[in-house]
N, C-alpha and C positions, 0 to 999 in steps of 0.2 A: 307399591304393587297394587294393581286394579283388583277388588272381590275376584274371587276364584268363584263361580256357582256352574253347574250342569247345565245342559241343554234341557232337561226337562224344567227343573227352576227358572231359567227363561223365559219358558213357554207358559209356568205359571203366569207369571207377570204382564201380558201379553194382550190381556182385559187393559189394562190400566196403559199400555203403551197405546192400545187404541182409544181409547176413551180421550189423553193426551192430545192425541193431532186430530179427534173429531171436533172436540173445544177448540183446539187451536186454528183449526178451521173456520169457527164461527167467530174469533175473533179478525182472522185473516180476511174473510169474506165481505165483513160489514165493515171494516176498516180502512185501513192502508192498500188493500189488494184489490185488483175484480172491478166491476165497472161501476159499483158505487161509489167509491171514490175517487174514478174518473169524473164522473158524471157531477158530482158533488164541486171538481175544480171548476168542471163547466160552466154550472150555476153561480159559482161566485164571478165569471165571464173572464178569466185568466186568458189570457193569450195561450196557445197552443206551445210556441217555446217557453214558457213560463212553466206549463205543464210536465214539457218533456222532461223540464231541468231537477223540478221534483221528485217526479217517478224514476230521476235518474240515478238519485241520492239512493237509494233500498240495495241496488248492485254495487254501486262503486266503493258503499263502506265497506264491502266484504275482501277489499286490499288490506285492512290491519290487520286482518289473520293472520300474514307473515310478522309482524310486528310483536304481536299479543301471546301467539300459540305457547309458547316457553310459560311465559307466566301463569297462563290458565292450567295447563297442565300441573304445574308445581304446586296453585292452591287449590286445584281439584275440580275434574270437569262437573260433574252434578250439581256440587256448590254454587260454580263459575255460574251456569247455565240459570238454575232458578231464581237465584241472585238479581242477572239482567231481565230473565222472563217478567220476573213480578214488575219492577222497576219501568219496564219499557210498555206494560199495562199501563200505568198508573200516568205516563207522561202521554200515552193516547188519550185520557180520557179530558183530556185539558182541549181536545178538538171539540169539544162540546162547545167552547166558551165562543169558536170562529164566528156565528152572527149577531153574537154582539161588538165584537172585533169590526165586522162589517162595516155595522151601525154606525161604530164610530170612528173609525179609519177608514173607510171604503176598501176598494178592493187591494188599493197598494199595501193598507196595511194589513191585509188577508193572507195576500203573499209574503210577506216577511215574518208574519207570526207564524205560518203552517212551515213555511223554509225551516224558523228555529227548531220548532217540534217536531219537524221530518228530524232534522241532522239528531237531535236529539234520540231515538226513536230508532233511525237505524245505526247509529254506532253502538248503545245496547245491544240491539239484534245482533250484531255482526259478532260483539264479543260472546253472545249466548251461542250463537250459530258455530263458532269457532272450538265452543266447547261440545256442542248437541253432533256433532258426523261423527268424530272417534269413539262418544259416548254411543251411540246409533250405533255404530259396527260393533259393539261390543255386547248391545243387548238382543240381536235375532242372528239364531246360530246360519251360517252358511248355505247349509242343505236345506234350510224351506226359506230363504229370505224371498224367492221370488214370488212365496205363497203368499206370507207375509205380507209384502208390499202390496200385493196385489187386495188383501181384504179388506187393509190399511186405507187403503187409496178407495176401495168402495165405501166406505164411512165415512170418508172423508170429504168426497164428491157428493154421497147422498146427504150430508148433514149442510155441505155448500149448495146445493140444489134447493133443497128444502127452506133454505135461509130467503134464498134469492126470489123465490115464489114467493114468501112474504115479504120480502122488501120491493118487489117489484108493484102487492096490490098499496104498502103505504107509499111509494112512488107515486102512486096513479092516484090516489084519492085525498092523497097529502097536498100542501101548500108553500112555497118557501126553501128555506135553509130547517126548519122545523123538522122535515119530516127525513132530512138525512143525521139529523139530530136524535132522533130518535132507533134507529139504526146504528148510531153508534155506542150508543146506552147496551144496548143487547148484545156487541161486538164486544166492549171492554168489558163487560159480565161473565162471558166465554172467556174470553183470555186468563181474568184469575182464575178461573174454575180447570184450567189448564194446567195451572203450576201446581193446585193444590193432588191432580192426578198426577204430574209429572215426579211429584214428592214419593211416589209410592215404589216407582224404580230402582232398577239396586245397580250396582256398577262405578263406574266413573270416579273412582276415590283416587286421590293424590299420589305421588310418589315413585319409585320404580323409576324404570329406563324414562318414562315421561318428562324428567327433569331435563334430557338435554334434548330431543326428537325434533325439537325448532332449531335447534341450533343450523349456522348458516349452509356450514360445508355440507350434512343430512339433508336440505333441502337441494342443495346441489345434485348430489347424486339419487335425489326423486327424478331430477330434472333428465337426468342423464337416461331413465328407464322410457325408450322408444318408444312403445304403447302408450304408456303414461305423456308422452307429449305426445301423442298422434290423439290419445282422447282426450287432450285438451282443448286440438284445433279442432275436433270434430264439435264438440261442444261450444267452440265459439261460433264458428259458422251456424249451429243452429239456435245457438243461445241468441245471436242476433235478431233472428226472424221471428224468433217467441217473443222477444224481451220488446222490441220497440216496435212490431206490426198489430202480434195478437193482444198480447196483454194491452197494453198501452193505447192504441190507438183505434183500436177493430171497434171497439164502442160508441167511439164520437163518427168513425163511418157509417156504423150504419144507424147513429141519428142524423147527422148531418147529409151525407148524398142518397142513403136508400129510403132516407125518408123513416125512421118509426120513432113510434116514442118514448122517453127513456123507459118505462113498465115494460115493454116487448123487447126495446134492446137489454135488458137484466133478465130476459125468459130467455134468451136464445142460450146465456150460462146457462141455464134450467134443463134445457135441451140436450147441450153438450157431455151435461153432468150425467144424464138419466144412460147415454150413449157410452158413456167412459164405467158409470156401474155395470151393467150389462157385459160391458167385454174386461173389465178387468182380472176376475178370475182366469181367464184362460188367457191373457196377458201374460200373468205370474206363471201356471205352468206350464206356458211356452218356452217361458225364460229360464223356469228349472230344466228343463230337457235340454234345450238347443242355445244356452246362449246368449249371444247377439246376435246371433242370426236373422229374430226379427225385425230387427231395427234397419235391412233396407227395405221388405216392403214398408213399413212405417214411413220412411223418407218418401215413396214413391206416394203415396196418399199425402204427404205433407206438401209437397211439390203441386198437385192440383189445386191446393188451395187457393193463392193467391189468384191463381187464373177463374175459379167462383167467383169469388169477393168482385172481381172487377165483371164481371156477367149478369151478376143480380137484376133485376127489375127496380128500376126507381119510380118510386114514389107510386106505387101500383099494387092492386087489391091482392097482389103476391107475392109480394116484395115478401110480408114475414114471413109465407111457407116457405120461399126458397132461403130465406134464411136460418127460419130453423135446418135446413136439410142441410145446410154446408156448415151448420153449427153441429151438428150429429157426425158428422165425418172429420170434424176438429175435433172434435169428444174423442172417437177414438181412436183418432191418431198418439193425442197427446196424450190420452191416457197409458196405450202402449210405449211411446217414449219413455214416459217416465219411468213405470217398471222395469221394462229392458235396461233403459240406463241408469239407474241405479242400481241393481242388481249388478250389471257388469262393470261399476267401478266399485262397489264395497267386496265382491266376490274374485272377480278377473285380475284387477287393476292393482286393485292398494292393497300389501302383505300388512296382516294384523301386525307385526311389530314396528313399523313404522307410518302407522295411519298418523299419528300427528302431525306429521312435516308433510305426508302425500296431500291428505285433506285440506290442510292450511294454504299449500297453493292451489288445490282445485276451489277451493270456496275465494278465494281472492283472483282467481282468474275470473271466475264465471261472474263474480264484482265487475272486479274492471271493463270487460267486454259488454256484459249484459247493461251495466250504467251506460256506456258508448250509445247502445241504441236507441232507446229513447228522449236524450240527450238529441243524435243527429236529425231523429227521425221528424221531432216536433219542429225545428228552424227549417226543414227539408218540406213542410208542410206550409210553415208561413208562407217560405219561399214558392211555390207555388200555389199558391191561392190566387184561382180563379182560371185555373188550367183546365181546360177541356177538350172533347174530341171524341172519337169514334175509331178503332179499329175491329173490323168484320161485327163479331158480335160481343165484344168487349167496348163498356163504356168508360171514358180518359175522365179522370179529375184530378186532383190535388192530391190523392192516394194513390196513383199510378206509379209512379216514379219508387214512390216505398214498398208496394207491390214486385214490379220488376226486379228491382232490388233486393227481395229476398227471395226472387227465384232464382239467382244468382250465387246465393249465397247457399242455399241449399242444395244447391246443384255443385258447389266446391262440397259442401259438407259430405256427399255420399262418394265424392272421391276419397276424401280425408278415411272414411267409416270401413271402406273398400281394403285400406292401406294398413288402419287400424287391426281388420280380423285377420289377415297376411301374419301380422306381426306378433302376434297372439298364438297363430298355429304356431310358433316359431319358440316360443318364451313358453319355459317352463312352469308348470301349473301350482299357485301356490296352494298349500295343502289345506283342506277344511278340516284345521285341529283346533280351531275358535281361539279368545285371547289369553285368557289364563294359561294355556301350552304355549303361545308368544310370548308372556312377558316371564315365564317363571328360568 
């Protein structure tokens, strides 16, 4: 049986739960995530599908979920969880060692040592992450989660904004592979200072119905809950266009065709970030009040995007204004994304007594699909190098095609999303009695 505690003793805790994902953000930022470590593959000069196949690895681990979830649950999510946390610190910080790796294997052998350390690195994550959602729904009661998330997500944005501002001036005044080196020193220092806040949590203990919630047939009849797969597809439709245009790719666009350099392309996160604090409070109590509601104008702002991206000014004294400006209207796009959807799958979606089996295949869905795009995105880039063109006042390069492509996708997705809240007026509401009235 998981700790039984109050919603006020929750709320005690609540310092330390943000404290958590601020550090875990500054390990995320300067690490594996974000456009430094784009930028970082660049410099070692990796081909673009070499790239994509990397950054593909971080989603695709999150398939052992269905695999693993029985076992984590049985030796105990918190355990599960800090266990990988510390473990999957300790093997980023061995990215340090890549220029001298360089040195003395060139770039072949760069990519085969960071490939180990990727697989390495995310199958931890995956097994931590597979215990961190159920443990997560367990620790911010129902009724303020969207508040929650939403404060969550401002400390979390301003501790990654704040990061990126300084890595953007050692970018600039830096030399080498040295100075993303140095960036990562201060990433893996975040990261333990992470677990050692993560330790302070209560919740997440072994036992109870937990034992069998992976089991196959449980997952099956997740499967079976209408909603639950209409917010699976809606989530892949958009998880593609986050997963292989924004995160992954938007950064070598705009060094590569809009022309900046990488210090301005690391300020445009800066931008985004400053846009997503700003509106996230009223994010979250948008989402206490109404829902998902917000989440289709959200789409209809995510939809202009691609058609900016390909508008911008290249290589012109305003390239990085208009970049920051369509970097501030990604800000808050994604920022209310995230809120809105997460609040409506820990709240709407998954019933507290079967979050193990729910979560296990939402986190290995969002795997599977999200690894997909960056995967296609980068061959889908080779493959066009050196494409160009003109239509009206959109300009054609080698990013078009992945452009169009997710305005396609996004454009399925707010079908999906449309289909989703149908389904939802329809499906009875599960009740905000928190887990301890679930599991007892």
């Amino acid at each position: 049986m998981s700790d039984e505690f109050s919603d006020s003793e929750k709320m005690g805790r609540m310092p330390w739960f943000y404290a958590y994902n601020a550090t875990n953000q500054m390990f995320s930022a300067l690490t594996w995530f974000g456009p430094v470590f784009v930028l970082f593959l660049s410099e070692i000069d990796l081909a673009k599908t070499r790239i994509g196949f990397l950054l593909s690895l971080l989603p695709f681990s999150g398939v052992v979920a269905l695999f693993i979830a029985p076992a984590v649950a049985r030796i105990g999510l918190r355990l599960v969880f800090l266990l990988c946390w510390t473990v999957r610190t300790t093997v980023t910080a061995f990215l340090l060692l890549t220029p001298w790796v360089v040195a003395r294997h060139g770039t072949e052998g760069a990519f085969l040592y960071i490939s180990v350390l990727m697989a390495l690195f995310c199958t931890l994550r995956a097994v931590g992450k597979t215990a961190w959602q159920p443990w997560n729904q367990e620790l911010i009661p129902p009724r303020v989660r969207g508040r929650v998330q939403a404060i969550n997500h401002m400390l979390i944005v301003l501790t990654g904004s704040l990061l990126l501002a300084g890595a953007s001036w050692i970018l600039d005044h830096g030399t080498g592979l040295g100075r993303f080196t140095t960036l990562f020193v201060i990433g893996v220092g975040g990261g333990y200072v992470s677990v050692l806040c993560a330790m302070r949590l209560r919740g997440g203990s072994r036992g109870g119905r937990l034992r069998t919630t992976a089991h196959a047939s449980l997952m099956l009849q997740a499967l079976r809950d209408g909603p639950f797969r209409l917010f699976l597809i809606y989530t892949a439709l958009s998880m593609v266009t986050i997963q292989s245009v924004v995160v992954s790719f938007v950064p070598l666009f705009m060094k590569e065709q809009v022309g900046l350099p990488g210090s301005q392309v690391v300020l445009l996160e800066v931008a985004a970030g400053i846009c997503g604090i700003l509106s996230s409070y009223g994010w979250g109590m948008w989402a206490d009040r109404a829902g998902s509601r917000p989440l289709m104008p959200i789409m209809v702002i995510t939809l202009l995007l691609p058609v900016l991206w390909m508008a911008l000014p290249r290589h012109s004294e305003w390239s990085f204004l208009a970049a920051i400006g369509v970097a501030a209207l990604a800000g808050l796009a994604f920022t209310g994304s995230w809120i809105v959807q997460h609040r409506l799958l820990y709240v709407e979606i998954v019933p507290p007594e079967k979050r193990v089996e729910y979560l296990a295949i939402h986190y290995a869905w969002i795997g599977l699909v999200g690894g997909c795009g960056p995967l296609a995105a980068g061959a889908l880039l080779d493959a066009f190098q050196g494409f160009s063109g003109q239509l009206g006042p959109l300009i054609l390069d080698s990013y078009s095609p992945l452009f169009a492509g997710s305005l396609v996708s996004l454009g399925a997705g707010m079908i999906a999303l449309a289909a989703l809240r149908r389904g939802l007026a329809l499906r009875p509401a599960i009740p905000a009695t928190g887990i301890a009235a679930a599991e007892r």
